[in-house]
N, C-alpha and C positions, 0 to 999 in steps of 0.2 A: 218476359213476364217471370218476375221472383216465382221459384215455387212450384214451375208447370211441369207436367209431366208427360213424355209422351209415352204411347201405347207398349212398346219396346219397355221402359221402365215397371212397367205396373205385371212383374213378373212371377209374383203368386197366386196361384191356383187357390181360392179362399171357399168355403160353403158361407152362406151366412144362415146361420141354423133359428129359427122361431121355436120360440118356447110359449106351450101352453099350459093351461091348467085347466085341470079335469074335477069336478067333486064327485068323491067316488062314494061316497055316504054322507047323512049329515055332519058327521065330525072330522072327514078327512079328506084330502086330496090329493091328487097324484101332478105332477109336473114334470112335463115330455117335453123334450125337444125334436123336433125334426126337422131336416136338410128342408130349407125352401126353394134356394137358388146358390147358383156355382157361379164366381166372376171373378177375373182379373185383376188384382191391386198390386199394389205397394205398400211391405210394412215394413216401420221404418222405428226404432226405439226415440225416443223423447232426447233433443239434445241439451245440454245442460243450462241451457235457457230456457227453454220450453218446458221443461222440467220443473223448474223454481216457478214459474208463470204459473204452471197446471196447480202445484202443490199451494196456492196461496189463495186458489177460488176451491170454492163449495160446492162446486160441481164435477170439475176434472181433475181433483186432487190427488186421487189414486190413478190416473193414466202417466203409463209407463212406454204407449205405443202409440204410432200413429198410422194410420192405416187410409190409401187413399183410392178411390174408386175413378173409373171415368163416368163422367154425369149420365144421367138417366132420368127421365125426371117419375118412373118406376119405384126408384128406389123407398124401399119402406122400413128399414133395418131403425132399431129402437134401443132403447138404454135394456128395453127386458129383453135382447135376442144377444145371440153368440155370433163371434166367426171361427172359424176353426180352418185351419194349413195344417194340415199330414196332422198329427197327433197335436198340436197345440193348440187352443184354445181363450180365445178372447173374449173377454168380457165386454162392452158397449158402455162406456161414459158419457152420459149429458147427451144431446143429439147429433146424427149426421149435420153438418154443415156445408153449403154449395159455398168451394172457397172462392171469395171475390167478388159474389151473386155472378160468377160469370157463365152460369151453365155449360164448365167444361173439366169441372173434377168435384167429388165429394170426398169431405174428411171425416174418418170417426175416429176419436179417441177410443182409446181401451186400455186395458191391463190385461198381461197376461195372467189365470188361471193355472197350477200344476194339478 
């Protein structure tokens, strides 16, 4: 299978952090992140086809990373939540994807944030 990954590969320790939002009076709000869940992936930079591909739709235009999970069918990570490995920081583009419908890896695109 093009693509698969085993367990062995998916060798970063990632948080995938949920972002909320608070209204802390009528005119303002605050927005927290906090650690939801800790899990094993693969992140892997956009190769230079994947690249042109992402940059020409309206939705994964700005993804620079790909980032891939082993299936869960748990998984709830969103365009509004982060990932975060040691001090970097990803951003969440367009939705998780189960790649191949095969129930045996999820992909999220992202960008990284500095």
């Amino acid at each position: 299978m093009k693509n698969a990954r085993g367990a062995g590969e998916r060798r970063h320790k990632v948080s995938i952090m949920k972002r909320t939002t608070t209204v802390t009076n009528l005119e303002s709000t605050a927005t927290y992140t906090a650690e939801a869940v800790t899990r094993w992936a693969a992140i892997e930079p956009l190769t230079a086809r994947e690249l042109l591909i992402a940059q020409q739709s309206q939705i994964y235009s700005e993804a620079t990373n790909k980032i891939t999970f082993g299936w869960t069918a748990s998984f709830d990570a969103t365009a509004k939540d982060q990932i975060k490995f040691g001090t970097r920081i990803y951003e969440i583009v367009g939705s998780p994807t189960n790649v191949g419908e095969a129930k045996r890896q999820i992909e999220v695109m992202a960008v990284e944030r500095t």
